[in-house]
MDAnalysis code that builds the backbone (N, CA, C; Angstrom):
import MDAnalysis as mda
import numpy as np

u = mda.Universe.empty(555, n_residues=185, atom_resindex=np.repeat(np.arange(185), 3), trajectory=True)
u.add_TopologyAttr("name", ["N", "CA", "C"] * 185)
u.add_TopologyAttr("resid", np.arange(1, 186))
u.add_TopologyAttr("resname", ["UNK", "UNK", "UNK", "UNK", "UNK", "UNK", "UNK", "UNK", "UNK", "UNK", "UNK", "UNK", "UNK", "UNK", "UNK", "UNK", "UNK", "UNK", "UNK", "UNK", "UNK", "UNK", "UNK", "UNK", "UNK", "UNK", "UNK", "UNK", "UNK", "UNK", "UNK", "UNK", "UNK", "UNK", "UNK", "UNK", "UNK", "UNK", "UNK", "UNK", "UNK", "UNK", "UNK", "UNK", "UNK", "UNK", "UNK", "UNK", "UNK", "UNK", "UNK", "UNK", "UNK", "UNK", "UNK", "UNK", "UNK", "UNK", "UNK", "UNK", "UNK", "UNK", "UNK", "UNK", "UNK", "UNK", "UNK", "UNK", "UNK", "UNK", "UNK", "UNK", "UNK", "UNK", "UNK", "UNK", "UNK", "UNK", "UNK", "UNK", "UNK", "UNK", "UNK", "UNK", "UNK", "UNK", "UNK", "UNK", "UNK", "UNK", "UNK", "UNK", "UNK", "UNK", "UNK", "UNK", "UNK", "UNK", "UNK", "UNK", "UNK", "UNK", "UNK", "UNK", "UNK", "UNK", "UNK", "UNK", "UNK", "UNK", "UNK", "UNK", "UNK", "UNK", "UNK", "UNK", "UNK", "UNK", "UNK", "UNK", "UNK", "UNK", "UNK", "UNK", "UNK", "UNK", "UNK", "UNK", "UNK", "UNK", "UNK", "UNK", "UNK", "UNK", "UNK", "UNK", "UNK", "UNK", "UNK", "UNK", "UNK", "UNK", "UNK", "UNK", "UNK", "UNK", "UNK", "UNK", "UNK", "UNK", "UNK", "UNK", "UNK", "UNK", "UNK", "UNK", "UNK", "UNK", "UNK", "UNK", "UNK", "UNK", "UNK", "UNK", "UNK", "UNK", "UNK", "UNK", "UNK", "UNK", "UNK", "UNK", "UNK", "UNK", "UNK", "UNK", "UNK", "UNK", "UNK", "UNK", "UNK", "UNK", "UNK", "UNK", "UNK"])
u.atoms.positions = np.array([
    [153.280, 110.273, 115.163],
    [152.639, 110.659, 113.930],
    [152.217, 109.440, 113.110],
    [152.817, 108.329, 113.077],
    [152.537, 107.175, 112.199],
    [151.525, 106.900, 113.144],
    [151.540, 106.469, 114.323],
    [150.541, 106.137, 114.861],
    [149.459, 106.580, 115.088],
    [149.023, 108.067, 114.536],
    [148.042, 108.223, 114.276],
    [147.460, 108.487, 112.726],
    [148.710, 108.200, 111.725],
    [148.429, 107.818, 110.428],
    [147.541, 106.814, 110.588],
    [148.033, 105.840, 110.970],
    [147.488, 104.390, 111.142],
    [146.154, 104.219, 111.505],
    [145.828, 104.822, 113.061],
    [144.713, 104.448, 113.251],
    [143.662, 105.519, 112.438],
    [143.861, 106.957, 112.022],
    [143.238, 107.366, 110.941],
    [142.680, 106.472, 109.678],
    [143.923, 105.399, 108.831],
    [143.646, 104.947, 108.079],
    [142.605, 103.784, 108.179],
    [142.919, 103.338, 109.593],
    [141.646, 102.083, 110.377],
    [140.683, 102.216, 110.707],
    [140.528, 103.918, 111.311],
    [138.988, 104.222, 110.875],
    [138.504, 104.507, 109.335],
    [139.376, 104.861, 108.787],
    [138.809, 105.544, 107.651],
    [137.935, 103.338, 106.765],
    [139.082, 102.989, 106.752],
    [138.684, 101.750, 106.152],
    [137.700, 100.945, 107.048],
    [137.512, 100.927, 108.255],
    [136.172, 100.574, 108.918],
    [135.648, 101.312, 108.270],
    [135.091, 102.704, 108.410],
    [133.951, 103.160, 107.942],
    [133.652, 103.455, 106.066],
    [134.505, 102.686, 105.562],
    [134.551, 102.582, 104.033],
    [133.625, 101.029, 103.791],
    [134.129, 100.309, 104.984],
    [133.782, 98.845, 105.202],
    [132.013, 98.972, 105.521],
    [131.434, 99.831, 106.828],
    [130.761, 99.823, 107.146],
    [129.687, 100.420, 105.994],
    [130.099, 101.430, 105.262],
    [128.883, 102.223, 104.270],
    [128.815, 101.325, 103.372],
    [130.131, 100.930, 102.918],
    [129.655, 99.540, 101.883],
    [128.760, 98.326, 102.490],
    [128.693, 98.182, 103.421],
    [127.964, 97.059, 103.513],
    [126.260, 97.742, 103.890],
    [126.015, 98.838, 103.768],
    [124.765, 99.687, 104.117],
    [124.506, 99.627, 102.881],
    [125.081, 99.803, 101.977],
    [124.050, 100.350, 100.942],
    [123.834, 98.778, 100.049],
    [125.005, 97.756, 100.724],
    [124.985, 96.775, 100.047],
    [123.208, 96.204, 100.366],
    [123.252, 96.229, 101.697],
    [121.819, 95.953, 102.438],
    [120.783, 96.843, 101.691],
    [120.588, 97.987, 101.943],
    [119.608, 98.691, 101.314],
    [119.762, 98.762, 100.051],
    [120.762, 98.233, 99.244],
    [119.946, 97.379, 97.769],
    [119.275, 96.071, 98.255],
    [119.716, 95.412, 98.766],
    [119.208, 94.584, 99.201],
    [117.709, 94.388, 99.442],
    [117.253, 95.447, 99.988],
    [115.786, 95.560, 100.098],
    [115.151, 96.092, 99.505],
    [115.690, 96.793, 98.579],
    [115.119, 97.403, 97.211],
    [114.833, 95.787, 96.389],
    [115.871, 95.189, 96.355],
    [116.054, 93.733, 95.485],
    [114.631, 93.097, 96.076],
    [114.458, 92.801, 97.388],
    [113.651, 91.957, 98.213],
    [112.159, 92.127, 97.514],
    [111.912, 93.936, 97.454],
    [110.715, 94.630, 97.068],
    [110.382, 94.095, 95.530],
    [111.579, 94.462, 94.454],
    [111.690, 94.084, 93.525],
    [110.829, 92.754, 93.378],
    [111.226, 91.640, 93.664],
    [110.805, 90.430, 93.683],
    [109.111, 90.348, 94.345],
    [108.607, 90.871, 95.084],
    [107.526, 90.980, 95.653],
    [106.632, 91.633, 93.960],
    [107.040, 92.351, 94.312],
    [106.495, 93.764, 92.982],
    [106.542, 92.694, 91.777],
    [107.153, 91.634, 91.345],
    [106.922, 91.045, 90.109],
    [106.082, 89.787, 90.056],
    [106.188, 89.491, 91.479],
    [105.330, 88.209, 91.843],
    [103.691, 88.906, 91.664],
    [103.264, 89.993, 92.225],
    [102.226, 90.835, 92.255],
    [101.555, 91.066, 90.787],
    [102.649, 91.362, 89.718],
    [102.382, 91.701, 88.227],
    [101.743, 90.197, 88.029],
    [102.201, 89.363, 88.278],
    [101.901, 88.318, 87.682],
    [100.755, 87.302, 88.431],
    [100.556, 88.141, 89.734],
    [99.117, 87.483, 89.445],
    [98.128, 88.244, 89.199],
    [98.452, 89.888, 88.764],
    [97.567, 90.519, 88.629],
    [97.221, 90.107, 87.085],
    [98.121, 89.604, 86.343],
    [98.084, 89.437, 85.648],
    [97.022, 88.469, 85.234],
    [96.579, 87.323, 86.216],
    [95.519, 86.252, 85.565],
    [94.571, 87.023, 86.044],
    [94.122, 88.134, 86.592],
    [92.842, 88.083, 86.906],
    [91.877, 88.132, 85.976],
    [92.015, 88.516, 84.721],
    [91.421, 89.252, 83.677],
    [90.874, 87.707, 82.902],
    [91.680, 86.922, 82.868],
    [91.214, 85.405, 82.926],
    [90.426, 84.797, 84.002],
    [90.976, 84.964, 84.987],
    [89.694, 84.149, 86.009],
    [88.695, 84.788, 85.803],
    [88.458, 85.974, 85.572],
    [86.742, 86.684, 85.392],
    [86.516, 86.296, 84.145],
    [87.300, 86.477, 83.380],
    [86.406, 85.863, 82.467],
    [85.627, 84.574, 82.312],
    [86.691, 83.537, 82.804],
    [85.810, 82.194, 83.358],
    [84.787, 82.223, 83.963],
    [84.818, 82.790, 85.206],
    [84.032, 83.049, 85.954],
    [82.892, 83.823, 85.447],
    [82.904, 84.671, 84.498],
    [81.708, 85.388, 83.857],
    [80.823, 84.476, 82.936],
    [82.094, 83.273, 82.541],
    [81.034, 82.498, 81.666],
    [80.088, 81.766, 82.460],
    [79.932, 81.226, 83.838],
    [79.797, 80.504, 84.516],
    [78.355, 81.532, 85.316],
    [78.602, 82.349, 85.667],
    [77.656, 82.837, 86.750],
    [77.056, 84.202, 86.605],
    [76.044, 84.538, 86.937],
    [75.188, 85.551, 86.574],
    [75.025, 86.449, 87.912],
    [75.638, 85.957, 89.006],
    [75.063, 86.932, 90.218],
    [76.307, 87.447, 90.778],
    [77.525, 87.443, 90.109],
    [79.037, 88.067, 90.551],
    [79.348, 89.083, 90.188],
    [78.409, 89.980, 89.407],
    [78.965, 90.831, 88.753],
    [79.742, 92.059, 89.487],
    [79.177, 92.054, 90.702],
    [79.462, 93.238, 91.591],
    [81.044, 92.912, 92.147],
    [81.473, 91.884, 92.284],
    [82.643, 91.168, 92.954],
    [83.659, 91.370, 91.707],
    [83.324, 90.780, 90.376],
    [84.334, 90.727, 89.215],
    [84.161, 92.199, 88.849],
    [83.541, 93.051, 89.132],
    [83.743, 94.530, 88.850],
    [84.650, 95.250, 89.972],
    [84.603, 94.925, 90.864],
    [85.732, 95.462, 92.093],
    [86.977, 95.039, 91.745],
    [86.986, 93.604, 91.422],
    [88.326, 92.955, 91.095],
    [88.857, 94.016, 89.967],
    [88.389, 93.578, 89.087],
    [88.929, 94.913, 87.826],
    [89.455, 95.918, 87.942],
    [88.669, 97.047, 89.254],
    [88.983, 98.235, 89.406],
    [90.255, 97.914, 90.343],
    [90.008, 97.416, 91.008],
    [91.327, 97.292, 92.002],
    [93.085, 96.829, 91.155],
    [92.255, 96.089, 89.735],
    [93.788, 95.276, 88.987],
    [94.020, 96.509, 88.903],
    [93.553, 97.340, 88.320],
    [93.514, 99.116, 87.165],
    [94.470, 99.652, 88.312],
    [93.803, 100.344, 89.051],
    [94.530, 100.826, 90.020],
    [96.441, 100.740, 90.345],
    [96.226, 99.221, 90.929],
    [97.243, 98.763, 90.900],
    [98.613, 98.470, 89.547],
    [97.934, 98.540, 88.768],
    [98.928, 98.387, 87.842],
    [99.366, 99.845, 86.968],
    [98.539, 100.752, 87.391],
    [98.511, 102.493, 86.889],
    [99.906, 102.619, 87.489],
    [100.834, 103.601, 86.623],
    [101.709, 103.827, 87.006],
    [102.285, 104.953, 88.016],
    [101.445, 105.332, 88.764],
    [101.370, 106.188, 89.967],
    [101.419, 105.471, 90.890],
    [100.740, 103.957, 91.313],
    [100.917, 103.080, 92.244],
    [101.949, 103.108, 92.591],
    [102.435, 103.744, 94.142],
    [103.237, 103.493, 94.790],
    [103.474, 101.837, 95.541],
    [104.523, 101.639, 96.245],
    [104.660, 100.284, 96.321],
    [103.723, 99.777, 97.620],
    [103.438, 100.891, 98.308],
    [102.549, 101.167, 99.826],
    [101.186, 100.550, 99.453],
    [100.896, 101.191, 97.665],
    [99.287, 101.496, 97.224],
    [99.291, 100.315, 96.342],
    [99.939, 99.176, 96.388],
    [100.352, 98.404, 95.510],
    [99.914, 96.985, 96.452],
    [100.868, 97.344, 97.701],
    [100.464, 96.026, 98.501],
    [99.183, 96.375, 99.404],
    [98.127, 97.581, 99.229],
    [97.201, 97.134, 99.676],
    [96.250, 96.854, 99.242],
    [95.981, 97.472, 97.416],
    [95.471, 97.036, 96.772],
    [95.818, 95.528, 96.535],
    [96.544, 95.074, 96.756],
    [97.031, 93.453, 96.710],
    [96.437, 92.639, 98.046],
    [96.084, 93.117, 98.962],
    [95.223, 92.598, 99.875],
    [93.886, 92.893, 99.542],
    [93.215, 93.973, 99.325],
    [92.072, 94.033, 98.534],
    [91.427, 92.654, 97.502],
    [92.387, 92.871, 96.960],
    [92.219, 91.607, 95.513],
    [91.738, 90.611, 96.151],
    [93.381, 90.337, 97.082],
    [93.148, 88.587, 97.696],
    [91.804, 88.629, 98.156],
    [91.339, 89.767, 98.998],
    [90.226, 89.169, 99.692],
    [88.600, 89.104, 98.666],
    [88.682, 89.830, 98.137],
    [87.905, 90.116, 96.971],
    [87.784, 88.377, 96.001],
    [89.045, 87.739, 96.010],
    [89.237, 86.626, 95.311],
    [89.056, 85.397, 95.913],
    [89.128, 85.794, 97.456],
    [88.511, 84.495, 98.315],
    [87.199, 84.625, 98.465],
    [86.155, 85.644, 98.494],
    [85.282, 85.553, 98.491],
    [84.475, 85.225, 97.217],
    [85.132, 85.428, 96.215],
    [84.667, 85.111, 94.761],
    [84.905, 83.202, 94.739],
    [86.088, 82.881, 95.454],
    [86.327, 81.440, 95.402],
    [85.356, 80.775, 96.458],
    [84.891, 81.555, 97.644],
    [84.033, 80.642, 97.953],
    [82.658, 80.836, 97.779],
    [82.314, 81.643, 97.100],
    [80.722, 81.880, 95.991],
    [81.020, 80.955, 94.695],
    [82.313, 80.111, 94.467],
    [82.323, 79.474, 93.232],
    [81.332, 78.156, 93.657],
    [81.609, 77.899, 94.801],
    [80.682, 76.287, 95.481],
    [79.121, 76.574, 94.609],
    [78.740, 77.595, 94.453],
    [77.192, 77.974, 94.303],
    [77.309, 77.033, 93.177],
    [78.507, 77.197, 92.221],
    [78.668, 77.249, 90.455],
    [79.352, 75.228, 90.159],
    [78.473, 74.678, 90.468],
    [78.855, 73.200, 90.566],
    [80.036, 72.717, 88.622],
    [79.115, 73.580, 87.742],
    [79.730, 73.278, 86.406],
    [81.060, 74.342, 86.169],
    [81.554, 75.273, 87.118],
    [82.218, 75.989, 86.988],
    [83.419, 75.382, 87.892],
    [82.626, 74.544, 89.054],
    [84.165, 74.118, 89.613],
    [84.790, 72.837, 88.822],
    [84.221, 72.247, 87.841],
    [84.050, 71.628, 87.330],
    [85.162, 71.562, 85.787],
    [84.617, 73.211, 85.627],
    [85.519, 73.645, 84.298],
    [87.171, 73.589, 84.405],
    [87.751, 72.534, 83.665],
    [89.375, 72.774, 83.471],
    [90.090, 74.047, 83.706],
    [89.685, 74.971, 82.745],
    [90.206, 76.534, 82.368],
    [90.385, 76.897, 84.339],
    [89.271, 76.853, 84.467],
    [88.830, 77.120, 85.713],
    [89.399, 76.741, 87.037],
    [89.926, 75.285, 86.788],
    [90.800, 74.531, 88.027],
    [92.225, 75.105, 87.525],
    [92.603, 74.953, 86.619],
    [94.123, 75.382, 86.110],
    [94.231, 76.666, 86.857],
    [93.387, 77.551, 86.461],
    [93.794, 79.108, 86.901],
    [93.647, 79.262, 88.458],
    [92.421, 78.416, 89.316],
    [92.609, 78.447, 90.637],
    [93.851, 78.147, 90.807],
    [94.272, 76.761, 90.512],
    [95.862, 76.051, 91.136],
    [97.229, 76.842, 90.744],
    [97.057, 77.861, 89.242],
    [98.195, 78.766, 89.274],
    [97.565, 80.380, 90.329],
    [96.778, 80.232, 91.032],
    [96.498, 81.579, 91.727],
    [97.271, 81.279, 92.895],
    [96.558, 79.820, 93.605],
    [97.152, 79.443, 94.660],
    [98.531, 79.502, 94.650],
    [99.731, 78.944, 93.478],
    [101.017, 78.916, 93.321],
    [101.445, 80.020, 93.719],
    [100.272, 81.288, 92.722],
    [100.823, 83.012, 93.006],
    [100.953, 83.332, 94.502],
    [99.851, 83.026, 95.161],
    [99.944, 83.154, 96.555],
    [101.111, 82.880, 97.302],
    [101.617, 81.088, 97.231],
    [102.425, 80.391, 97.581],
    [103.815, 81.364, 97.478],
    [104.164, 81.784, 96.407],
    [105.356, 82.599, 95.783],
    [105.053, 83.842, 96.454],
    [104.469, 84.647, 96.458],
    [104.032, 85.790, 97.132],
    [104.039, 86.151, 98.396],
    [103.885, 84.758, 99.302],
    [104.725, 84.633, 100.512],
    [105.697, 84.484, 100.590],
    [106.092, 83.679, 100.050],
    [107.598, 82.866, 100.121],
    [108.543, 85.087, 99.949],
    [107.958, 85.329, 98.726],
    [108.679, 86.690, 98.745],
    [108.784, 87.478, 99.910],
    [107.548, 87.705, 100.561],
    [107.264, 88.612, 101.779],
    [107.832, 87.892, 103.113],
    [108.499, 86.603, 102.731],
    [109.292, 86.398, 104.163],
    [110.797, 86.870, 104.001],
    [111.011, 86.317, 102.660],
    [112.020, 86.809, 102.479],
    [112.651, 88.484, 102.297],
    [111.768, 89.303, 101.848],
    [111.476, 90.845, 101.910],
    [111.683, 91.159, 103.656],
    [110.984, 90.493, 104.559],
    [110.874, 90.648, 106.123],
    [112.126, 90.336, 106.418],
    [112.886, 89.547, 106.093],
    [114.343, 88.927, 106.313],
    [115.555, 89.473, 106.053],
    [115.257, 90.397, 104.856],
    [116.185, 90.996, 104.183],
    [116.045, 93.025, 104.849],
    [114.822, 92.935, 105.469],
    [114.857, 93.846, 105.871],
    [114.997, 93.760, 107.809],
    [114.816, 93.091, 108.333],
    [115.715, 92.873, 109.253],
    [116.869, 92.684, 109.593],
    [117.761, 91.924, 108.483],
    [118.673, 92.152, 108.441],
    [119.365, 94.047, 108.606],
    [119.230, 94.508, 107.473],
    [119.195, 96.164, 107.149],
    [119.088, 96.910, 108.275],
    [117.603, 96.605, 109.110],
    [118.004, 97.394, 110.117],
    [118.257, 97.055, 111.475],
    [118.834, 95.669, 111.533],
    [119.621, 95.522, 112.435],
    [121.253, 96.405, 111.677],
    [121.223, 96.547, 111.270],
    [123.007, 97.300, 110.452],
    [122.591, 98.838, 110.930],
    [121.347, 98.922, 110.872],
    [121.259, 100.845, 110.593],
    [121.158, 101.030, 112.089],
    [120.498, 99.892, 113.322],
    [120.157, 99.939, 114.686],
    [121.208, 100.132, 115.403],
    [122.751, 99.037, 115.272],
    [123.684, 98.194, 116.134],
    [125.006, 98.887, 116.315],
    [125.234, 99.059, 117.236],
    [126.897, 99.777, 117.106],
    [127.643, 99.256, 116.701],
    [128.651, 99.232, 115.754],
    [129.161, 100.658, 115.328],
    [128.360, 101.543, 114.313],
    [127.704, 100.691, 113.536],
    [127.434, 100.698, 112.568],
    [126.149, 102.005, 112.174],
    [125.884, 102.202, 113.222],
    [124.152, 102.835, 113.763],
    [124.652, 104.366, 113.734],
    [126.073, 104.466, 113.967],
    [126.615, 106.028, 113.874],
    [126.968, 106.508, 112.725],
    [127.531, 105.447, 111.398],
    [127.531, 105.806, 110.433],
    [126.068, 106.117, 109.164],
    [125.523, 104.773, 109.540],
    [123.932, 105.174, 109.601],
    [123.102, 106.366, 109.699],
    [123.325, 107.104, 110.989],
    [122.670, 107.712, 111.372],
    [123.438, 109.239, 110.773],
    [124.476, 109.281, 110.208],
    [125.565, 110.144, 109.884],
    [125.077, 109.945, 108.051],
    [124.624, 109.470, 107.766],
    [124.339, 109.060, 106.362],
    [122.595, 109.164, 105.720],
    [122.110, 109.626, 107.424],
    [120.778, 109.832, 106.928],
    [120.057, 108.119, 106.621],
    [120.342, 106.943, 107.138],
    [119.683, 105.912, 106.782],
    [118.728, 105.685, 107.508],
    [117.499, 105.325, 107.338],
    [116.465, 104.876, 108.424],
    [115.921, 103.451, 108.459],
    [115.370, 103.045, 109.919],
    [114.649, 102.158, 109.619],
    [113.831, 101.763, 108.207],
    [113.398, 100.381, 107.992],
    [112.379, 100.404, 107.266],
    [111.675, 99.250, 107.835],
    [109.997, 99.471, 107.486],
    [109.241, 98.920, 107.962],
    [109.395, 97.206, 107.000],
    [108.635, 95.951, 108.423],
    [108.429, 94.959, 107.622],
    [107.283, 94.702, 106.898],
    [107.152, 93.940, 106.284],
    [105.128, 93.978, 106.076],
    [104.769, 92.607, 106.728],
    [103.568, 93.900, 107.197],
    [102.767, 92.499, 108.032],
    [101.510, 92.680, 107.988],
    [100.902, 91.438, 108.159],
    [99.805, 90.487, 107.483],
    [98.881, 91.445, 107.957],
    [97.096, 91.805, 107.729],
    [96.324, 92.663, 107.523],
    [95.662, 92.309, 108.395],
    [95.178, 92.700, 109.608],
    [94.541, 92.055, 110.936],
    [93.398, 91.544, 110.343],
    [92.429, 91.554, 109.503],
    [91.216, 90.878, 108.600],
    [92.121, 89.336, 108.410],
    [93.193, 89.015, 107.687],
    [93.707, 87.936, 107.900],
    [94.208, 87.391, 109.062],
    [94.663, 87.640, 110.329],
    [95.012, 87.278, 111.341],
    [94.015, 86.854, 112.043],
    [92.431, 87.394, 112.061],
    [91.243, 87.023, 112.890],
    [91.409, 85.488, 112.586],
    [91.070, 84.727, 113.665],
    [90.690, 83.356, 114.142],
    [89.464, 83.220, 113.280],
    [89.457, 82.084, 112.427],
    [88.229, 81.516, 112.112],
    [87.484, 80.385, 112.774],
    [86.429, 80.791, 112.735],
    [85.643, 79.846, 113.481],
    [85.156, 78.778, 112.703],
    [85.453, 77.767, 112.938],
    [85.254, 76.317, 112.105],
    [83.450, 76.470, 112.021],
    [82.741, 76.618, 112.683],
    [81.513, 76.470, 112.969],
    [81.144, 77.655, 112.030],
    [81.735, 78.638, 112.211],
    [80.425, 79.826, 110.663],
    [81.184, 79.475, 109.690],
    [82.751, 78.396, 109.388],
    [83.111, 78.651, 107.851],
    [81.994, 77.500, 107.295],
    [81.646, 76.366, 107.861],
    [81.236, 75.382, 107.730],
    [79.721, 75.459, 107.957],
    [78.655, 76.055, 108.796],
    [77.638, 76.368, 108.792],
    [76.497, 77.366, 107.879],
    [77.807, 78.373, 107.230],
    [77.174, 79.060, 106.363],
    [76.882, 78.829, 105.420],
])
């Protein structure tokens, strides 16, 4: 009878051990998201400044700094899910590289201070914005290696936990550039 007190109590505290460290993880990736999601506010945050620079500067963007806009709106509406959040956040970027390389047209605009400051804090946003999404990928591999691996995958799976996806990069960014059309065009 003790001896199966015992090992009762050794499962019971493994699997007290094991859920705690599940949900410790899946805060964890709530946390990961968190951090993504604020890096995002904040560069959605300059856009409303770079167009405006950019509006002082050029007369043939209007169609580009009007997408940008709608896409900040969107994204920052409070229905944006976190799904509708990071793709409107690829939207932007690309929307914002193409606005950065129509700036070459604008010789007094690359020119403008206001203008270099806010490129070099966009780029930072970027910089940080990865740095988050590796770490988000990291923190969620971790997680579901815990929700995948035995023992652990039975309490998991007994608890209703699931995979979760990593994020990954937008096959439009993964295409190979060709040195010859970035440079020829």
């Amino acid at each position: 009878m003790i001896i199966v007190a015992i090992i009762a109590a050794l499962i019971l505290i493994i699997g007290i051990g094991m859920y705690n460290s599940l949900i410790s993880k899946k805060n964890q990736v709530a946390n990961a998201f968190s951090a993504i999601d604020v890096m995002l506010k904040k560069r959605f945050d300059l856009l409303p400044n770079l167009i405006e620079t950019v509006k002082q500067y050029t007369q043939y963007e209007g169609e580009t700094l009007t997408k940008i806009t709608e896409l900040r709106g969107k994204a920052l509406s409070a229905n944006a899910t976190e799904g509708d959040k990071l793709a409107l956040d690829q939207q932007i970027g690309t929307a914002v590289k193409g606005l950065m390389v129509s700036v070459e047209n604008y010789p007094d605009l690359k020119a403008n201070s206001n203008f270099l400051n806010l490129q070099t804090t966009w780029t930072e946003s970027e910089e940080q914005i990865a740095a988050a999404r590796r770490n988000y990928n990291a923190t969620v591999t971790t997680y579901n290696n815990a929700v995948m691996m035995f023992p652990s995958n039975m309490f998991a799976s007994m608890l209703g936990y699931q995979t979760v996806p990593v994020l990954e990069t937008a096959a439009e960014e993964r295409k190979n550039i060709s040195a010859k059309e970035l440079f020829n065009s």
